[in-house]
N, C-alpha and C positions, 0 to 999 in steps of 0.2 A: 317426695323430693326428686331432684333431677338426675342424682349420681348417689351411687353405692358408697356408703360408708364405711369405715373400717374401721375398728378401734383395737387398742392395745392397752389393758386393764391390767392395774399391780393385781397382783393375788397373792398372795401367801399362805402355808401349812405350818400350823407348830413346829412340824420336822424341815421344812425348808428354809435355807437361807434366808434373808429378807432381801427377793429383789423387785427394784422399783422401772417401773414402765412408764412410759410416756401414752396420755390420750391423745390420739393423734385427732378424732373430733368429738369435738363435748355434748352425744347426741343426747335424747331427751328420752330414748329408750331404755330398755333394764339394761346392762352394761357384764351381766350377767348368761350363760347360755342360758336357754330356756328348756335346755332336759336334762342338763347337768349340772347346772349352779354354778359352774368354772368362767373365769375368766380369761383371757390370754387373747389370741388372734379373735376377734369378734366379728361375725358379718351380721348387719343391721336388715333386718326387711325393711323395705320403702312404701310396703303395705301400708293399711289401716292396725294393723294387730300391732304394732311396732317392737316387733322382739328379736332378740338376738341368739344367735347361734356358732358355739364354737368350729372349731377344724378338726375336733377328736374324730376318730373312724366311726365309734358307732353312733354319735351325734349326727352325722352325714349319714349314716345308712336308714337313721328314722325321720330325719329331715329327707329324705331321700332323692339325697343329690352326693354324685362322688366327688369326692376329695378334689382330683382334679378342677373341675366343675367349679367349686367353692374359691379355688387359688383364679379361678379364670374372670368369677366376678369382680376380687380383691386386685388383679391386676390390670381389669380394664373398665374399672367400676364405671360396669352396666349396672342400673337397675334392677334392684333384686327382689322379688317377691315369693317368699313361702308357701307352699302350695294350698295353706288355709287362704291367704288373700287370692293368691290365682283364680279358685274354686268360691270364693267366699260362704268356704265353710268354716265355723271358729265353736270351740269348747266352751261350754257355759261356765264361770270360774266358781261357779256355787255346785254343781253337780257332774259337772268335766266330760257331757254328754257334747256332741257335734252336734250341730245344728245350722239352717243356712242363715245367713244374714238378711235381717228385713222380714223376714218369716217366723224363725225360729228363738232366733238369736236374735239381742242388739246391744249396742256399745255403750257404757258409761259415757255419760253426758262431760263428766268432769274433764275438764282441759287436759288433763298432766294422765287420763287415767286409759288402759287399751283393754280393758278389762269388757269382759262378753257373757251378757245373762240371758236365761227362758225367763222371760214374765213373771213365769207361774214360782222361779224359784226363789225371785226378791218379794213376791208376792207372801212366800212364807215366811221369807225376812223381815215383813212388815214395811216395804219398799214399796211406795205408792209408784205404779207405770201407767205414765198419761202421756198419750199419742205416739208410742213408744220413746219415748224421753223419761230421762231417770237419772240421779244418783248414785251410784252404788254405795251399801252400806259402808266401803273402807273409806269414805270420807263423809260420814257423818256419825256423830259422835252417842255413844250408848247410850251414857246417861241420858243427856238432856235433847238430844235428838236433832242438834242444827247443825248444820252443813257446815263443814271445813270451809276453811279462807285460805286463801293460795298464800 
């Protein structure tokens, strides 16, 4: 997309007050950070991975961008891309090894899905990979084996 997104997600703790936030855009990414689980200030990559990343310090020190940096995209939403898309290198989500994209690695087929596998490890899943195209197993169903509908 053309401009950096930012979002502001309710989150709540049994111990915390209940307070409610405004999304400021209803992106299609997890809404969630992606190494802490929290919500709050969110900056979206404009990547292919499309994940999100809070403002907490050491969120920024293993996304490894400082704080500053992070306020510098949110306020003049530049285009942001996480150094797995910079590099397109991305985590296989079945064995959470790196791998390059197109090589190593490839992306769920599924519209809605940013999710990144080795061949060989939906291969154990029983996940047919033809011409690197594929399903990933979270949207097809156990039992009876057919593919989710949007």
């Amino acid at each position: 997309s053309g401009s950096t997104k930012v979002a502001v997600v309710a989150h709540t703790r049994p111990n915390e007050e209940n307070r409610s936030s405004i999304t400021l855009v209803p992106p299609p990414n997890e809404l969630v950070c992606a190494f802490c689980d929290d919500g709050g200030e969110i900056l979206l990559c404009d990547g292919i991975c499309g994940r999100s990343f809070c403002s907490q310090q050491n969120c920024m020190e293993k996304l490894g961008l400082p704080p500053r940096l992070w306020y510098a995209f949110e306020e003049h939403r530049t285009p942001f891309h996480c150094p797995n898309c910079l590099f397109k290198r991305h985590n296989c989500f079945a064995c959470g090894k790196l791998g390059d994209l197109g090589t190593d690695v490839f992306q769920c087929s599924h519209s809605k899905c940013a999710k990144f596998y080795h061949p060989h490890c939906l291969e154990r899943q029983g996940v047919r990979v033809a011409n690197d195209a594929f399903v990933c197993p979270r949207h097809t169903c156990a039992d009876c084996n057919s593919a989710e509908t949007e």
